[in-house]
CHARMM internal coordinates of N, CA and C (Angstrom, degrees):
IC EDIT
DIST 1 N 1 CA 1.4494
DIST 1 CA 1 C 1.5210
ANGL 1 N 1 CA 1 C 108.77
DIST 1 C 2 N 1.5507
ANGL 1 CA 1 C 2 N 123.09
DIHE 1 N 1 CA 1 C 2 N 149.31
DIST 2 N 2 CA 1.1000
ANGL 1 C 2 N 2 CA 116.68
DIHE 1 CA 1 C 2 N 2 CA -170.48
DIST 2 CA 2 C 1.5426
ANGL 2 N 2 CA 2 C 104.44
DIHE 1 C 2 N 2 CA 2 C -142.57
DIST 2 C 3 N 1.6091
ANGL 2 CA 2 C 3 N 145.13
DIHE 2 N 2 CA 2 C 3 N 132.87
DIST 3 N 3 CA 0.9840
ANGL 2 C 3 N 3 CA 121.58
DIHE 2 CA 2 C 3 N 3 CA -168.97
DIST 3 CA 3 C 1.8911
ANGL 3 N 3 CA 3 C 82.53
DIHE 2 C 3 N 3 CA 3 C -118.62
DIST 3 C 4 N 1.3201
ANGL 3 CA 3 C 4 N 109.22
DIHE 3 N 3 CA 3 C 4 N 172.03
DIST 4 N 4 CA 1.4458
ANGL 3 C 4 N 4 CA 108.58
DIHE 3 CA 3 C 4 N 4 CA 175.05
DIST 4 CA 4 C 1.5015
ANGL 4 N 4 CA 4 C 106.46
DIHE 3 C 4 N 4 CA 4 C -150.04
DIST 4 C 5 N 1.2656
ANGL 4 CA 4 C 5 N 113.86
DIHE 4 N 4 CA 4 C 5 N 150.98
DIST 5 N 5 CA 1.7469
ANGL 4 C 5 N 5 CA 105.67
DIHE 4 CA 4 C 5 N 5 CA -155.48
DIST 5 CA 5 C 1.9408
ANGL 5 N 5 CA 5 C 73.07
DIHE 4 C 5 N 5 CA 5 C -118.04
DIST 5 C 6 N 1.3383
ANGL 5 CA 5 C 6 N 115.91
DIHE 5 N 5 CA 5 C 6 N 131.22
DIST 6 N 6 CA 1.1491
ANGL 5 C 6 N 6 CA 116.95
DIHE 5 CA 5 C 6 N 6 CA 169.78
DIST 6 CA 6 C 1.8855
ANGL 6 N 6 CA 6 C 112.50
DIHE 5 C 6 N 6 CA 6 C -96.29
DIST 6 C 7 N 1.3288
ANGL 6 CA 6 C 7 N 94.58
DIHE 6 N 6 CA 6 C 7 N -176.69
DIST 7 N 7 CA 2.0166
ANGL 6 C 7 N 7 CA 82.38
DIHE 6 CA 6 C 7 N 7 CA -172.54
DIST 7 CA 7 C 1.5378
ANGL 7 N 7 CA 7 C 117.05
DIHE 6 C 7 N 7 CA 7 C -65.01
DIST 7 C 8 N 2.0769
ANGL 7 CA 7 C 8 N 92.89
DIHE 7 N 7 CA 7 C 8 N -28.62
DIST 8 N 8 CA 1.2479
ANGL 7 C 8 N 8 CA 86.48
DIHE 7 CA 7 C 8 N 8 CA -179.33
DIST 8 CA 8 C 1.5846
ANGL 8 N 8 CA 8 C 126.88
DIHE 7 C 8 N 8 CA 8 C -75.05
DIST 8 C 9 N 1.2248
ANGL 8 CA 8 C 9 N 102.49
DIHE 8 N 8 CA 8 C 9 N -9.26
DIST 9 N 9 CA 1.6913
ANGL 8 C 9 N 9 CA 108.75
DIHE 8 CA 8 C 9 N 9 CA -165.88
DIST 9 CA 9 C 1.3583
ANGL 9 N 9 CA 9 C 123.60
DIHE 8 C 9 N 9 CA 9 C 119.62
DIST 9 C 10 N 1.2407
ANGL 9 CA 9 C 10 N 121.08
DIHE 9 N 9 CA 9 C 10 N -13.11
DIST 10 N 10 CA 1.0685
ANGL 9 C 10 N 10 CA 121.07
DIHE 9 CA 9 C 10 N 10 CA 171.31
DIST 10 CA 10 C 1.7051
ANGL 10 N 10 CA 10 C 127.39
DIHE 9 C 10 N 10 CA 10 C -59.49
DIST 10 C 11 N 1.2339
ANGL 10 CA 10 C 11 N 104.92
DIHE 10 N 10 CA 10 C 11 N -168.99
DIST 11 N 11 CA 1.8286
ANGL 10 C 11 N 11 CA 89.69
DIHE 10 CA 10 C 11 N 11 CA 174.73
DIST 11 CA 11 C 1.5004
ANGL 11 N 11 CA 11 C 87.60
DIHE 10 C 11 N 11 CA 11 C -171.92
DIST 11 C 12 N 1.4561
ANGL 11 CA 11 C 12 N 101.66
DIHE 11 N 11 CA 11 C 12 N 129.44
DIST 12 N 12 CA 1.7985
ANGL 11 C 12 N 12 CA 126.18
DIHE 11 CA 11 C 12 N 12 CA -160.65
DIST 12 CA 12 C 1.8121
ANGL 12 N 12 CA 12 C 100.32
DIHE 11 C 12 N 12 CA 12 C -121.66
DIST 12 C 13 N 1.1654
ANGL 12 CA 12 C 13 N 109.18
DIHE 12 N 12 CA 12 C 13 N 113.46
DIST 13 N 13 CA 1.6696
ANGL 12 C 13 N 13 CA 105.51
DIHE 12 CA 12 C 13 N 13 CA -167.25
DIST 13 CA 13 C 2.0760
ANGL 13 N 13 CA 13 C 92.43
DIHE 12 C 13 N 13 CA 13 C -116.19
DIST 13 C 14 N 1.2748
ANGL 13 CA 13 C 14 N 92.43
DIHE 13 N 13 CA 13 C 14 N 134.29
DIST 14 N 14 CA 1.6948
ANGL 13 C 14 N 14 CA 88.22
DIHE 13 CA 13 C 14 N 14 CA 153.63
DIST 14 CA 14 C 1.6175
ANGL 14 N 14 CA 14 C 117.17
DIHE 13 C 14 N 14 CA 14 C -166.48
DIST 14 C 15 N 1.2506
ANGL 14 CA 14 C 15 N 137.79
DIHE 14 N 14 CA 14 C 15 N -163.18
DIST 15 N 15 CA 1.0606
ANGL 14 C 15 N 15 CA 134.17
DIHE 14 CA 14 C 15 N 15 CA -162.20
DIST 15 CA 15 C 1.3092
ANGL 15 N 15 CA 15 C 114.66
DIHE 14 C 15 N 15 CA 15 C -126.68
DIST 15 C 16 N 1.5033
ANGL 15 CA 15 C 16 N 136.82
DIHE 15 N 15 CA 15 C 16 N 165.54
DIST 16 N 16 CA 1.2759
ANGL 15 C 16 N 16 CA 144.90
DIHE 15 CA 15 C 16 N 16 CA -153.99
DIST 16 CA 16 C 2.0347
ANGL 16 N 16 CA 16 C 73.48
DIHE 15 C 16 N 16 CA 16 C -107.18
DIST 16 C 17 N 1.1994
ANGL 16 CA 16 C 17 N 101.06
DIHE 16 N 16 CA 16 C 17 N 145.38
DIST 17 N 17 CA 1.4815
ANGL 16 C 17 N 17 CA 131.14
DIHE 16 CA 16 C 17 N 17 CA 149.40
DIST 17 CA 17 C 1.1296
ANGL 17 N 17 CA 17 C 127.06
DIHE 16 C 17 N 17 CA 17 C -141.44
DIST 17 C 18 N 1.3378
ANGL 17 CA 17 C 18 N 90.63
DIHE 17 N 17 CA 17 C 18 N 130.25
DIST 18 N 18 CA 1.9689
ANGL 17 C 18 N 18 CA 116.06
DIHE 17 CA 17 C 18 N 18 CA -166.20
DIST 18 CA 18 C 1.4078
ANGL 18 N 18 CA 18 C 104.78
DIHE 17 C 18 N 18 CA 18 C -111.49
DIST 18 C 19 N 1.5131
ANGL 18 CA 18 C 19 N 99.52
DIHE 18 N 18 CA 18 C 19 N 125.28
DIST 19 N 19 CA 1.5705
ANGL 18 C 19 N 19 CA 105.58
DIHE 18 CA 18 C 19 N 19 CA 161.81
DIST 19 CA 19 C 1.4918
ANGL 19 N 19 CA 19 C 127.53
DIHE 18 C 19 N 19 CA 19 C -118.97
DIST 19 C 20 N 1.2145
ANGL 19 CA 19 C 20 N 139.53
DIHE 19 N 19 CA 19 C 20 N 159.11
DIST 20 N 20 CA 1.4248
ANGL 19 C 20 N 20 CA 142.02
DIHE 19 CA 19 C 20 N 20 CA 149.10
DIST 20 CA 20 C 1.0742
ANGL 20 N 20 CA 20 C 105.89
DIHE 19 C 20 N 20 CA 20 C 7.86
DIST 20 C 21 N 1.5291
ANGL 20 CA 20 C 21 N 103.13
DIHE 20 N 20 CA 20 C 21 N -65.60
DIST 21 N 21 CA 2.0944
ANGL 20 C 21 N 21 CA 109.87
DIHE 20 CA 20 C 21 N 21 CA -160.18
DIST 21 CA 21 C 1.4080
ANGL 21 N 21 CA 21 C 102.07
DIHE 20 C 21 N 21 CA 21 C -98.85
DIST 21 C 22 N 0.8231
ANGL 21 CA 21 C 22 N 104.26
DIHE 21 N 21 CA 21 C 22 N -155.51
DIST 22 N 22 CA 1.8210
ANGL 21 C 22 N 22 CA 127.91
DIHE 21 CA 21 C 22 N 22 CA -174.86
DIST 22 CA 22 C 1.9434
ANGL 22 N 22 CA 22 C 110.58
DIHE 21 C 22 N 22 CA 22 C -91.40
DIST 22 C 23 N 1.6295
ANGL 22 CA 22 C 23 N 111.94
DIHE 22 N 22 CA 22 C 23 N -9.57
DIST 23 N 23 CA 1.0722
ANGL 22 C 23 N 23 CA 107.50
DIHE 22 CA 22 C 23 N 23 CA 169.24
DIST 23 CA 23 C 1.6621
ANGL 23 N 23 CA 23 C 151.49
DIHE 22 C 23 N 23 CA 23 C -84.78
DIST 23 C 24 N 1.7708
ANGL 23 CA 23 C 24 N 87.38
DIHE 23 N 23 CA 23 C 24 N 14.21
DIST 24 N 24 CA 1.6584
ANGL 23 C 24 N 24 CA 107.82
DIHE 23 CA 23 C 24 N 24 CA 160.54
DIST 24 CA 24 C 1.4039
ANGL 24 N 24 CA 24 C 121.44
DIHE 23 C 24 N 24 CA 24 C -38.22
DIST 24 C 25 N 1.5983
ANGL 24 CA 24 C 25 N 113.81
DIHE 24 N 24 CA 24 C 25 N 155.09
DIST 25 N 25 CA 1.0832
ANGL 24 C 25 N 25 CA 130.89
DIHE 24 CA 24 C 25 N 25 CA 162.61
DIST 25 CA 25 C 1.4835
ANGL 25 N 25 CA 25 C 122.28
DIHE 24 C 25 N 25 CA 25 C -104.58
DIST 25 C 26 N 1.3214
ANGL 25 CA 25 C 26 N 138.17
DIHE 25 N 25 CA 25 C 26 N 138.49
DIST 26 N 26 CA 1.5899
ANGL 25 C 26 N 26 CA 120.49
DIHE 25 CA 25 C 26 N 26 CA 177.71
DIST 26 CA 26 C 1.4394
ANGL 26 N 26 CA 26 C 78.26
DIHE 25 C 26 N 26 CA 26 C -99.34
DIST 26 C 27 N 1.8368
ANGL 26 CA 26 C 27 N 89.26
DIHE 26 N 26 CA 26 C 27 N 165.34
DIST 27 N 27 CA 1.5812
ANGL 26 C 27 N 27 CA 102.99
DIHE 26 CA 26 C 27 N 27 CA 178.67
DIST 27 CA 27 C 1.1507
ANGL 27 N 27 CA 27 C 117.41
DIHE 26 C 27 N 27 CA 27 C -86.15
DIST 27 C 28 N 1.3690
ANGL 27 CA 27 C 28 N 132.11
DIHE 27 N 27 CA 27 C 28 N 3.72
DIST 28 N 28 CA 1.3711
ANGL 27 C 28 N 28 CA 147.31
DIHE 27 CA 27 C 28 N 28 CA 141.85
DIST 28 CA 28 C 1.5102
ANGL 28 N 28 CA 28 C 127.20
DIHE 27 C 28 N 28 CA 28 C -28.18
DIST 28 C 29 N 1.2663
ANGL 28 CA 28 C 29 N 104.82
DIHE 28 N 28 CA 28 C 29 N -70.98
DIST 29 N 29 CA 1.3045
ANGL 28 C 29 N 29 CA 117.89
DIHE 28 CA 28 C 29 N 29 CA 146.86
DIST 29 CA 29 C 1.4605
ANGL 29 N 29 CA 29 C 158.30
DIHE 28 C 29 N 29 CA 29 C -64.70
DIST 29 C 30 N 1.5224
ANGL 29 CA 29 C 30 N 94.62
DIHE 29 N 29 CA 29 C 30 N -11.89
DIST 30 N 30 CA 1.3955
ANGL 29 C 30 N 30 CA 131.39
DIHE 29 CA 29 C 30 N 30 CA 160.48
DIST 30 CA 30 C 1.3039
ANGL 30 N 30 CA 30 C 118.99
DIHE 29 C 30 N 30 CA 30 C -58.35
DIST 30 C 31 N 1.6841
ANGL 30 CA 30 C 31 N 95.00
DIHE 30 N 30 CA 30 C 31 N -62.52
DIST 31 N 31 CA 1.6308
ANGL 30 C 31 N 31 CA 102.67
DIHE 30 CA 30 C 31 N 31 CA -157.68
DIST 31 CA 31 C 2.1867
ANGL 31 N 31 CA 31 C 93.84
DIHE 30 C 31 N 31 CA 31 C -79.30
DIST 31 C 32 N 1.7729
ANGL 31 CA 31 C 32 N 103.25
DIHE 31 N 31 CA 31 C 32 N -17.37
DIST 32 N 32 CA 1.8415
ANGL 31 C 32 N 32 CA 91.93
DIHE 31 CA 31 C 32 N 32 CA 167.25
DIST 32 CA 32 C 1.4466
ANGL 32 N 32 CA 32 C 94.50
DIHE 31 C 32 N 32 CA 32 C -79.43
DIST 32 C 33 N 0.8152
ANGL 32 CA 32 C 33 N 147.26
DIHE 32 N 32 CA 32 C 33 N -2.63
DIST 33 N 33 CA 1.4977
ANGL 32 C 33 N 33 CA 114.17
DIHE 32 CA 32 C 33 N 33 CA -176.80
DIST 33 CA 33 C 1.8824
ANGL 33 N 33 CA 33 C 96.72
DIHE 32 C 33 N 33 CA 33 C -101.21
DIST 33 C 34 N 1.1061
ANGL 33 CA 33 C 34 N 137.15
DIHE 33 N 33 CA 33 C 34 N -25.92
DIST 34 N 34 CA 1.2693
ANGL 33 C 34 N 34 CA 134.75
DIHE 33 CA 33 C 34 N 34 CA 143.10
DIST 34 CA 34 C 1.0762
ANGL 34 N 34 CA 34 C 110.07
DIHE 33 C 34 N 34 CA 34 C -19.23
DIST 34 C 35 N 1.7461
ANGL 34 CA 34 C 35 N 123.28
DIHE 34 N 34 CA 34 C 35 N -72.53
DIST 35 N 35 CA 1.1224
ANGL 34 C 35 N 35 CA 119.40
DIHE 34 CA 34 C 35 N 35 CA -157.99
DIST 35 CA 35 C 1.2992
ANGL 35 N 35 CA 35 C 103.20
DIHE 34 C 35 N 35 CA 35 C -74.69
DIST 35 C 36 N 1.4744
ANGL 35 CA 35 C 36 N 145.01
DIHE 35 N 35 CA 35 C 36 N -47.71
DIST 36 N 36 CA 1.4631
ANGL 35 C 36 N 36 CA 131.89
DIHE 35 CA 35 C 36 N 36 CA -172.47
DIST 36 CA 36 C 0.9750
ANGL 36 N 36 CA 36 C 110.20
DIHE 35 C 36 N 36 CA 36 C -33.79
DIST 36 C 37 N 2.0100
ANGL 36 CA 36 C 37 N 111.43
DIHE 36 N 36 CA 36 C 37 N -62.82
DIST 37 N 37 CA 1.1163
ANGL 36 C 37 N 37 CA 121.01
DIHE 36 CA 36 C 37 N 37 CA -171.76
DIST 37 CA 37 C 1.7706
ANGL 37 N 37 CA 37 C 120.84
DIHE 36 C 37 N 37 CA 37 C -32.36
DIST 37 C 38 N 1.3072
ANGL 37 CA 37 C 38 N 106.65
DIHE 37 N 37 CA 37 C 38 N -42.13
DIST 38 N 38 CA 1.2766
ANGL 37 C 38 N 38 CA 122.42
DIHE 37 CA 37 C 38 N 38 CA -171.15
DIST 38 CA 38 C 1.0916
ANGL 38 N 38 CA 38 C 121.16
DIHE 37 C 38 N 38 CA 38 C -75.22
DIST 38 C 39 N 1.6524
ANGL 38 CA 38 C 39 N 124.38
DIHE 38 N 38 CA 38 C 39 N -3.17
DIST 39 N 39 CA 1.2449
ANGL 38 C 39 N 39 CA 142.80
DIHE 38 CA 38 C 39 N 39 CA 153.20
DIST 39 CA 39 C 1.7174
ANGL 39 N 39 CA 39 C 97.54
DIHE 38 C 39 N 39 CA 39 C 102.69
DIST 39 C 40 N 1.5010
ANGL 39 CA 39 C 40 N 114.65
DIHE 39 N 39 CA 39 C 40 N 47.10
DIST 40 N 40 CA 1.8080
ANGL 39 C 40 N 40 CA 112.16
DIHE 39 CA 39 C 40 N 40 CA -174.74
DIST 40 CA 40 C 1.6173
ANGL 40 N 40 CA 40 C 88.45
DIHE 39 C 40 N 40 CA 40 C -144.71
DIST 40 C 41 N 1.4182
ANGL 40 CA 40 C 41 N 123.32
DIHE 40 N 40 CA 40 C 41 N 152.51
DIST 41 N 41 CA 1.3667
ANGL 40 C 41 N 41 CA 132.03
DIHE 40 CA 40 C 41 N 41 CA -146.27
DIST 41 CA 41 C 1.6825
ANGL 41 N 41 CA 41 C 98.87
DIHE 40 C 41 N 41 CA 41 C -169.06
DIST 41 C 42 N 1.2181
ANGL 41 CA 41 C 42 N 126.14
DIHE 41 N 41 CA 41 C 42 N 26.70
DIST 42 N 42 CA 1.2160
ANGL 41 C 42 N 42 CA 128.02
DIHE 41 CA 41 C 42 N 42 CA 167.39
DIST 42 CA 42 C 1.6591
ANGL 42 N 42 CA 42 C 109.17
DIHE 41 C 42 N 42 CA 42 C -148.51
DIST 42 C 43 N 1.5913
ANGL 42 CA 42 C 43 N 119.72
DIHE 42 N 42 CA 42 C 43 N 142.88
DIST 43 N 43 CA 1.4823
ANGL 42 C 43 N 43 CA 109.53
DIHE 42 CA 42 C 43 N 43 CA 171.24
DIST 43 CA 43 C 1.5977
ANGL 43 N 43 CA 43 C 106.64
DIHE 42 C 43 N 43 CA 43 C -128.01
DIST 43 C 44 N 1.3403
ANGL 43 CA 43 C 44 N 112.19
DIHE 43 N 43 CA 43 C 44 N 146.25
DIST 44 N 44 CA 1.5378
ANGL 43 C 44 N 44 CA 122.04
DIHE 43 CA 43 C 44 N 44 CA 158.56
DIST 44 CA 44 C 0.9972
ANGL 44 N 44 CA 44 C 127.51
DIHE 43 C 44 N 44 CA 44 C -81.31
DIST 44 C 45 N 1.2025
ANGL 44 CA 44 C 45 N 119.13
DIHE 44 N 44 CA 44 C 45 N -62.46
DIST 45 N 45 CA 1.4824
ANGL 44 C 45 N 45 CA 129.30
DIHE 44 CA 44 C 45 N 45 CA 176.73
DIST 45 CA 45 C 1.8232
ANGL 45 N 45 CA 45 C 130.27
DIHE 44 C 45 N 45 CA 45 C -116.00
DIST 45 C 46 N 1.0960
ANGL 45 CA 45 C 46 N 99.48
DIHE 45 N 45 CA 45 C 46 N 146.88
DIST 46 N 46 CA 1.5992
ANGL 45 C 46 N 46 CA 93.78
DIHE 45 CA 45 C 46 N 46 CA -179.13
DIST 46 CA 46 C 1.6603
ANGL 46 N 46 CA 46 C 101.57
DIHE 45 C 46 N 46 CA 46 C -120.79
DIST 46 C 47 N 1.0988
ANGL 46 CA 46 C 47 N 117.97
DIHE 46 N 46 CA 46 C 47 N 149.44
DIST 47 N 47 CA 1.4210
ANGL 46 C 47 N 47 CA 118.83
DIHE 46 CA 46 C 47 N 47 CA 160.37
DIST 47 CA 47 C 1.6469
ANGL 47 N 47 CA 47 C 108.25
DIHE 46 C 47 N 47 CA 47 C -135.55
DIST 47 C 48 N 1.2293
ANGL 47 CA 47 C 48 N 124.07
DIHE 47 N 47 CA 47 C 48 N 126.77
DIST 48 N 48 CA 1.8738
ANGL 47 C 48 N 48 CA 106.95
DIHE 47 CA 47 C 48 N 48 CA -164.26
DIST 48 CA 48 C 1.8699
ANGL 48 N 48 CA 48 C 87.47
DIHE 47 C 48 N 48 CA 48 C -124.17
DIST 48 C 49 N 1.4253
ANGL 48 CA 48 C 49 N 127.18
DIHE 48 N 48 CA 48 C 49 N 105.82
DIST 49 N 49 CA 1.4440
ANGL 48 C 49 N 49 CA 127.75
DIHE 48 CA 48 C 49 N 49 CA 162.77
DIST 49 CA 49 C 1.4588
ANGL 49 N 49 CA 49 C 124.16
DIHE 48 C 49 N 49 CA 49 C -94.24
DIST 49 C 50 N 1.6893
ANGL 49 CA 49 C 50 N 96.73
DIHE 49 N 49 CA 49 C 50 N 139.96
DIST 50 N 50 CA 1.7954
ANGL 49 C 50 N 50 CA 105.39
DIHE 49 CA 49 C 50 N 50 CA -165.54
DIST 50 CA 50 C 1.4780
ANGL 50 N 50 CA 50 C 86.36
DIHE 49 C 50 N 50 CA 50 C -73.64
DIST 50 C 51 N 1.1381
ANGL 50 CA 50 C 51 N 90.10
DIHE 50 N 50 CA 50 C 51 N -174.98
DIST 51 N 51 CA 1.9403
ANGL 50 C 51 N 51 CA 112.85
DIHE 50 CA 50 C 51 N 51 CA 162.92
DIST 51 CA 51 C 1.3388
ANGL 51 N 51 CA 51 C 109.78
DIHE 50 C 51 N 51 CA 51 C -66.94
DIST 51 C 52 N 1.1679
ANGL 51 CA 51 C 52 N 125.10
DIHE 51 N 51 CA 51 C 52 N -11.08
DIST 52 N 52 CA 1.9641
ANGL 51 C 52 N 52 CA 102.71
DIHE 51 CA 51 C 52 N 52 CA -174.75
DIST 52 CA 52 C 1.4223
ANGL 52 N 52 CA 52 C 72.74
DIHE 51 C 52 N 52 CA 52 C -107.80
DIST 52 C 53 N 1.6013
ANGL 52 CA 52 C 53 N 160.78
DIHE 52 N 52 CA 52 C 53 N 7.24
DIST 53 N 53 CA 1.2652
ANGL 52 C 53 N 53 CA 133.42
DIHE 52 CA 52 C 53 N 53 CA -178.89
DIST 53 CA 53 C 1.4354
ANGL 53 N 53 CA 53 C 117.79
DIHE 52 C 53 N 53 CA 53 C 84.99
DIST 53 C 54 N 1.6110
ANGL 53 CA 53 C 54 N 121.94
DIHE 53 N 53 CA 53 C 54 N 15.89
DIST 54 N 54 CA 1.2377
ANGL 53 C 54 N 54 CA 126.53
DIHE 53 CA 53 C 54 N 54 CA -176.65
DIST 54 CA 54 C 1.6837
ANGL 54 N 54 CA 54 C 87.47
DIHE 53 C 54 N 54 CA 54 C -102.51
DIST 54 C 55 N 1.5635
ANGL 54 CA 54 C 55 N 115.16
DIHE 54 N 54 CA 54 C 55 N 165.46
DIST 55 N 55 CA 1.3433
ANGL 54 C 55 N 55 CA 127.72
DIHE 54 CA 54 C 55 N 55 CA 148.66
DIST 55 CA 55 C 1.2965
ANGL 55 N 55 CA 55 C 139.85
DIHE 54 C 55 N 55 CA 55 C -57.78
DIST 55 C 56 N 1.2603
ANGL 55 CA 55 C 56 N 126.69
DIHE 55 N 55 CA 55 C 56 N 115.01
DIST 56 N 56 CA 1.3700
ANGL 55 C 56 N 56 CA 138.13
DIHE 55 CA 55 C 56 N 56 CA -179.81
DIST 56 CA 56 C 1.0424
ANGL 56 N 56 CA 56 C 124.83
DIHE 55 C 56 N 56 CA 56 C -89.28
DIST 56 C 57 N 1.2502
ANGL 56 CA 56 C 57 N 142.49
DIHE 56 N 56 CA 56 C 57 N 140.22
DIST 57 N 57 CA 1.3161
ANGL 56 C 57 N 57 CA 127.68
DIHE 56 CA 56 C 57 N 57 CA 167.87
DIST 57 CA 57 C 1.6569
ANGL 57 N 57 CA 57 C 119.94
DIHE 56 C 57 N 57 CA 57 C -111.52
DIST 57 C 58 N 0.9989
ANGL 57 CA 57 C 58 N 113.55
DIHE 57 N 57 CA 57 C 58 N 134.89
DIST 58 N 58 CA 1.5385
ANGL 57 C 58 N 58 CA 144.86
DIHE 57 CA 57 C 58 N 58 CA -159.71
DIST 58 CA 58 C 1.8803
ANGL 58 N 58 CA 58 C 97.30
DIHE 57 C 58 N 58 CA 58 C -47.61
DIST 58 C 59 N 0.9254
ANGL 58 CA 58 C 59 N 121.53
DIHE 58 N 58 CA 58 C 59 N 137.72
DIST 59 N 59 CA 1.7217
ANGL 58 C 59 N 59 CA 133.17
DIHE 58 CA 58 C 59 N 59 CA 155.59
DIST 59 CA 59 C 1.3983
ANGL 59 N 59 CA 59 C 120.38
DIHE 58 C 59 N 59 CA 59 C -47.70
DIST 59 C 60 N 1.2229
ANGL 59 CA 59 C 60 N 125.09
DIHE 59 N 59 CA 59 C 60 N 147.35
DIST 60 N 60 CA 1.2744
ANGL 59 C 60 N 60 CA 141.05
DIHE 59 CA 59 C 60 N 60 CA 170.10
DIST 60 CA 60 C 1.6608
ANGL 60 N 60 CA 60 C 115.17
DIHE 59 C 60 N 60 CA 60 C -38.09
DIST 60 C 61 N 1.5030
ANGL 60 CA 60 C 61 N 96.27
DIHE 60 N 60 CA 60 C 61 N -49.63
DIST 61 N 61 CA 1.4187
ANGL 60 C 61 N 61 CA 113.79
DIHE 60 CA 60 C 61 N 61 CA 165.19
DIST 61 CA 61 C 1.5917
ANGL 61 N 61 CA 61 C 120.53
DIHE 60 C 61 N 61 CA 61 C -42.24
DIST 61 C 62 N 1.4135
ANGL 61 CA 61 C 62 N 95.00
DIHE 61 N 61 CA 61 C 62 N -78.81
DIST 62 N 62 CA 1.4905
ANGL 61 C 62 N 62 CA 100.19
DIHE 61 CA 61 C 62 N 62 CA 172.76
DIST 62 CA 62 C 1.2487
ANGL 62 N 62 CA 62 C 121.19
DIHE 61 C 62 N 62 CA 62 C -63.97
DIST 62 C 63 N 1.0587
ANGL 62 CA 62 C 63 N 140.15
DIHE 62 N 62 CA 62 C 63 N -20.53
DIST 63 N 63 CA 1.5848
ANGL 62 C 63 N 63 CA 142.23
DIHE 62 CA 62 C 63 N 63 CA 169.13
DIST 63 CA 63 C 1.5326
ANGL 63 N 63 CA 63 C 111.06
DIHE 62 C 63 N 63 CA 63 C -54.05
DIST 63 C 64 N 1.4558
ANGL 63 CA 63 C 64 N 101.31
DIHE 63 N 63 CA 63 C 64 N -39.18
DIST 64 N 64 CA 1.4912
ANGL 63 C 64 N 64 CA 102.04
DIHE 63 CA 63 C 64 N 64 CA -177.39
DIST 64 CA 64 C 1.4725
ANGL 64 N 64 CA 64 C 100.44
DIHE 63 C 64 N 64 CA 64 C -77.41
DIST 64 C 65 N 1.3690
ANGL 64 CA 64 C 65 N 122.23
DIHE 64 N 64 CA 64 C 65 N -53.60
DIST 65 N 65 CA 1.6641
ANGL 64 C 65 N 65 CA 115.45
DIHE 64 CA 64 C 65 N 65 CA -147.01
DIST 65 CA 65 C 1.7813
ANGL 65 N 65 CA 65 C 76.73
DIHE 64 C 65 N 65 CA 65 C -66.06
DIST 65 C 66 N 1.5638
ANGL 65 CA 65 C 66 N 126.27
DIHE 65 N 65 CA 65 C 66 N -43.53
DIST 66 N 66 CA 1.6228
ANGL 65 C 66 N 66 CA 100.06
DIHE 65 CA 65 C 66 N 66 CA -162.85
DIST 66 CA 66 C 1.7281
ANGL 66 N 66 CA 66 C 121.00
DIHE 65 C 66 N 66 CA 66 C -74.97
DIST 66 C 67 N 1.5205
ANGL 66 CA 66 C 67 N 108.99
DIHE 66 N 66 CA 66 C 67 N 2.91
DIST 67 N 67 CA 1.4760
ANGL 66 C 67 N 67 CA 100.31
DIHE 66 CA 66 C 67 N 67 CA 165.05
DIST 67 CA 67 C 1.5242
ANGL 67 N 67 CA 67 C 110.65
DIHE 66 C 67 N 67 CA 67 C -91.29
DIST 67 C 68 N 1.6507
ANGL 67 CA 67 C 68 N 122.55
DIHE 67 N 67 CA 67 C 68 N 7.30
DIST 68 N 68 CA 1.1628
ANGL 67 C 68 N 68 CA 103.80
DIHE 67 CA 67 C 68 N 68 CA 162.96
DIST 68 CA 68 C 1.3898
ANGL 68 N 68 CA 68 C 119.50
DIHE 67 C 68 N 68 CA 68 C -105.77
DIST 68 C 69 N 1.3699
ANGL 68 CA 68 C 69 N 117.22
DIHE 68 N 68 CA 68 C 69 N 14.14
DIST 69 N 69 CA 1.1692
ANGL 68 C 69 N 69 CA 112.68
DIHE 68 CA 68 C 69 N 69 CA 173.72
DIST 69 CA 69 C 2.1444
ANGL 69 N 69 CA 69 C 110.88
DIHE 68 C 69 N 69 CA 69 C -112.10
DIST 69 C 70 N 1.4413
ANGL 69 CA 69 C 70 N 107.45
DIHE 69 N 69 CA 69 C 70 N -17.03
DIST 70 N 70 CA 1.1371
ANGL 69 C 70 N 70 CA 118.37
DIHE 69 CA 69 C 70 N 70 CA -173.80
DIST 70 CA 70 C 2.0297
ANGL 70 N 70 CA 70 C 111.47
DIHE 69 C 70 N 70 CA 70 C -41.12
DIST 70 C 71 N 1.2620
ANGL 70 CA 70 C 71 N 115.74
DIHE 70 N 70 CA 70 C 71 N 144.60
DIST 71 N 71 CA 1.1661
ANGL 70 C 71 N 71 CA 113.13
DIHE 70 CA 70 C 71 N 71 CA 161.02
DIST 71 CA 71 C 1.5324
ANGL 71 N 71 CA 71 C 133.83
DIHE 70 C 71 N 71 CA 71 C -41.24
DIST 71 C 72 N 1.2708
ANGL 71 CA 71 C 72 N 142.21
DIHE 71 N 71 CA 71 C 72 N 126.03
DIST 72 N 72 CA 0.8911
ANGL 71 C 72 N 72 CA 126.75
DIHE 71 CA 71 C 72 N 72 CA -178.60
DIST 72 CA 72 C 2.0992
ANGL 72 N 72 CA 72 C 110.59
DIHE 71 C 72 N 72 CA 72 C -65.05
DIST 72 C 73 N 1.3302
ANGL 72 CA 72 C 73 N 113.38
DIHE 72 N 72 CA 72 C 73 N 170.33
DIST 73 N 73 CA 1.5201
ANGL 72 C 73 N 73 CA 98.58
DIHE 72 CA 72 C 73 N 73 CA 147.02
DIST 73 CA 73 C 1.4642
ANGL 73 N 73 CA 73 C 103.71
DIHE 72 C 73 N 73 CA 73 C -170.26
DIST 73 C 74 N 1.2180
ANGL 73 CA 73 C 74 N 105.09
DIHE 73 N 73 CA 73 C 74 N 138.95
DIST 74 N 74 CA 1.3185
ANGL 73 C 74 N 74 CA 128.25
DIHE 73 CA 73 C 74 N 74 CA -167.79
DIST 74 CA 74 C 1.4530
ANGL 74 N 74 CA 74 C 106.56
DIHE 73 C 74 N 74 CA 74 C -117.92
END
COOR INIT
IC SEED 1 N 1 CA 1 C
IC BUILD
């Protein structure tokens, strides 16, 4: 499960799906594609939780797509 605090405040939660093949989703990327959908294109915060409720940290994958969506700051 992954909740994500966007700039505006919101908070976009979704889940890792696993398949057979290689065509899974982590919920990392899930819960950004939530948010696009939702018409928001910047993130603040990430928080990504395993199943026992400890902290996870995000994939190579998602690391990248979320530094292209991250806030800038100057």
């Amino acid at each position: 499960m992954i909740k994500k605090h966007q700039v505006t405040g919101r908070i976009y939660t979704a889940v890792c799906v696993d398949t057979s093949c290689t065509l899974g989703v982590c919920a990392e990327r899930n819960a950004m594609f939530n948010m696009i959908t939702n018409g928001e294109n910047a993130i603040r915060r990430v928080l990504a939780l395993m199943p026992d409720g400890k902290a996870g940290v995000p994939c190579g994958a998602c690391r990248e797509f979320m530094t292209q969506l991250m806030a800038r700051r100057v």
